[in-house]
C-alpha atoms as one frame of an Amber mdcrd trajectory, in Angstrom:
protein
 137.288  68.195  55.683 140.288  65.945  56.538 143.512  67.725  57.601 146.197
  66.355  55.812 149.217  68.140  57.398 150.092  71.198  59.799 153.263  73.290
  60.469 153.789  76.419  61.775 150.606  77.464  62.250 149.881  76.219  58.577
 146.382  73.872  58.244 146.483  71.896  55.381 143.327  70.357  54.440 141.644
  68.480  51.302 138.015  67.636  50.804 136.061  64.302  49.665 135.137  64.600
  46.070 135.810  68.100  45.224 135.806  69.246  41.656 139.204  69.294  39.566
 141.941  70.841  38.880 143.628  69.042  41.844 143.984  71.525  44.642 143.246
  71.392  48.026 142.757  74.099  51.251 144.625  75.794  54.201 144.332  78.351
  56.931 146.990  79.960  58.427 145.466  82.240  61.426 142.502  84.471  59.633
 143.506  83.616  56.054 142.582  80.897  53.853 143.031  79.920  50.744 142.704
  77.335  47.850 145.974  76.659  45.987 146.140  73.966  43.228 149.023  70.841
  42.272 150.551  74.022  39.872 151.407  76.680  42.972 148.467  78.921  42.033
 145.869  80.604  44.593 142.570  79.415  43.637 140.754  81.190  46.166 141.477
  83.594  48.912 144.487  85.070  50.196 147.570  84.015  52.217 150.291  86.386
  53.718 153.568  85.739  51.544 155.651  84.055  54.414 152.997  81.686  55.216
 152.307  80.695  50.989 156.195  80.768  50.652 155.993  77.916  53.170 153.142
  75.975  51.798 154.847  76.052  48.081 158.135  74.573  49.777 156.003  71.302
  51.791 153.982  71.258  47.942 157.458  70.629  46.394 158.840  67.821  48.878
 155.248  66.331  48.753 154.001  66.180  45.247 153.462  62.686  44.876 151.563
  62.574  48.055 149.076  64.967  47.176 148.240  63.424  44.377 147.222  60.033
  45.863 145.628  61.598  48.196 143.614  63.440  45.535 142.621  59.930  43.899
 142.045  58.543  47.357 139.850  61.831  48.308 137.775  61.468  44.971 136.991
  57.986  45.849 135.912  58.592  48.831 138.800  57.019  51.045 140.599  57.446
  54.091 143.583  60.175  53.048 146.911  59.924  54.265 148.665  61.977  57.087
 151.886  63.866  54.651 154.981  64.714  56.806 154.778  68.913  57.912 157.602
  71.234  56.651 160.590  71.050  59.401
């Protein structure tokens, strides 16, 4: 599964062909989870600090994600986004 982005421990990750809604994965440490393009866990769980910071990098980077969500469902080479700072 392509990483995407990382920051602060945070692994942000998104998967060739996956099924919709848009979404995609990250680990922070033990944790993971799947949160979709809305801000909603999926899957899994995520300590508040870390899923406080992944909301924030989802907000700067929305447009991002989702060409990288076409590009993923093609089958294409995804794009490296910017991590949090």
């Amino acid at each position: 599964m392509p990483e995407i982005s990382r920051f602060y421990g945070i692994v942000i990750q998104m998967f060739y062909n996956d099924h919709n809604p848009p979404h995609f994965h990250f680990e922070y440490g033990e944790y993971k989870a799947v949160v979709n393009f809305k801000q909603e866990i999926v899957k899994g769980h995520m300590p508040s600090r870390a899923l406080k910071l992944v909301f924030e990098w989802m907000e700067l980077h929305q447009e991002e994600l989702s060409e990288n969500w076409q590009l993923a469902r093609q089958g294409l080479p995804l794009n490296k986004i910017e991590p949090l700072n």
